[in-house]
DOVEXTOR-243887 format. One record per residue (C-alpha): residue in three letters; x, y, z. Coordinates in pm, whole numbers, padded with zeros to 5 digits, always signed. Example, Ala and Ser with C-alpha at 12.3 -4.5 7.8 and 13.67 -1.06 7.14 Angstrom:
DOVEXTOR-243887
ALA+01230-00450+00780;SER+01367-00106+00714;
END
This chain:
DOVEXTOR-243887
UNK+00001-03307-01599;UNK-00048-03381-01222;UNK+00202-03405-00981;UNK+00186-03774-00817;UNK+00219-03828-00431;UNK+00153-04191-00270;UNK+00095-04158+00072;UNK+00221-04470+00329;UNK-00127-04602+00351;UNK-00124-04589-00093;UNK+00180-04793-00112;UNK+00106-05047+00186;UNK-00184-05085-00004;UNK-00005-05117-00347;UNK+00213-05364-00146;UNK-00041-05595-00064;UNK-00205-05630-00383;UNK+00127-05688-00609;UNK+00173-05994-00320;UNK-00153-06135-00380;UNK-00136-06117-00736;UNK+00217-06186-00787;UNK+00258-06407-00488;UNK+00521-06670-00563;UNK+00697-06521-00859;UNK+00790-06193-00664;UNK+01149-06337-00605;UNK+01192-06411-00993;UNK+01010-06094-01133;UNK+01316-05942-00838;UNK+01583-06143-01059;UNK+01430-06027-01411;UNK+01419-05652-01306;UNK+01780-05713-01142;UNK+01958-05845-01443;UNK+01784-05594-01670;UNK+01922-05307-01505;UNK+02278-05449-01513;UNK+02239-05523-01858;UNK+02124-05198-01939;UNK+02382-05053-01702;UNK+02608-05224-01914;UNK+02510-05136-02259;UNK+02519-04766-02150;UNK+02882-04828-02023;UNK+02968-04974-02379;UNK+02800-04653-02543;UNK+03023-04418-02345;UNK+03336-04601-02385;UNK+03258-04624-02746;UNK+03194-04219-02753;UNK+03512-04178-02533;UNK+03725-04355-02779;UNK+03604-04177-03094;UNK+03702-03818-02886;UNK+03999-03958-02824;UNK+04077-04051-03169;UNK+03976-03717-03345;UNK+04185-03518-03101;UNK+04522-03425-03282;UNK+04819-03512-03112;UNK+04982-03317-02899;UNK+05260-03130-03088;UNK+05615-03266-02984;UNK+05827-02985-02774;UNK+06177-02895-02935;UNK+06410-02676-02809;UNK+06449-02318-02917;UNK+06634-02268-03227;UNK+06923-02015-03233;UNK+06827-01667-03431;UNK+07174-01651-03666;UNK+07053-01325-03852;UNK+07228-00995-03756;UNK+07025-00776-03517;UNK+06808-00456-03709;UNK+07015-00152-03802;UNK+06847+00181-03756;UNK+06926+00483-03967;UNK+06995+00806-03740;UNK+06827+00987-04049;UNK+07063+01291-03955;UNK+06999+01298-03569;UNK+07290+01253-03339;UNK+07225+00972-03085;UNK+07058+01000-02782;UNK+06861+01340-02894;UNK+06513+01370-02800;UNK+06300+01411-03076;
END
């Protein structure tokens, strides 16, 4: 494809002939293209809220914090295995 530049004198140009052809019904054609975008505006809104939501929903709940539970078994006994204490091996 081809890159597309309008130069001033292009759109002045542009400008004149959309008034000549369009004359009168430039303010309404204004209003249709106006409440179009807001109404597309809109429905995109509604899509994302709707996407939002559903995220929302399949995220699992966040996991309820309790309090750390006291250990009651006895601490690990170690067998000397015939070597007094506090010999390096």
């Amino acid at each position: 494809m081809f890159a597309t530049t309008l130069s001033p004198s292009t759109l002045i140009i542009l400008l004149a002939l959309g008034v000549l052809l369009f004359g009168n019904r430039l303010p309404q054609m204004g209003q249709w293209i106006g409440k179009g975008l807001r109404e597309f505006k809109k429905g995109v809104g509604g899509i994302e809220d709707e996407i939002n939501d559903s995220l929302r929903r399949s995220e699992p709940a966040p996991a309820q914090l309790q309090a750390p539970q006291r250990i009651t078994s006895a601490a690990p006994r170690f067998e000397s295995n015939g070597v007094p204490p506090g010999t390096a091996i």
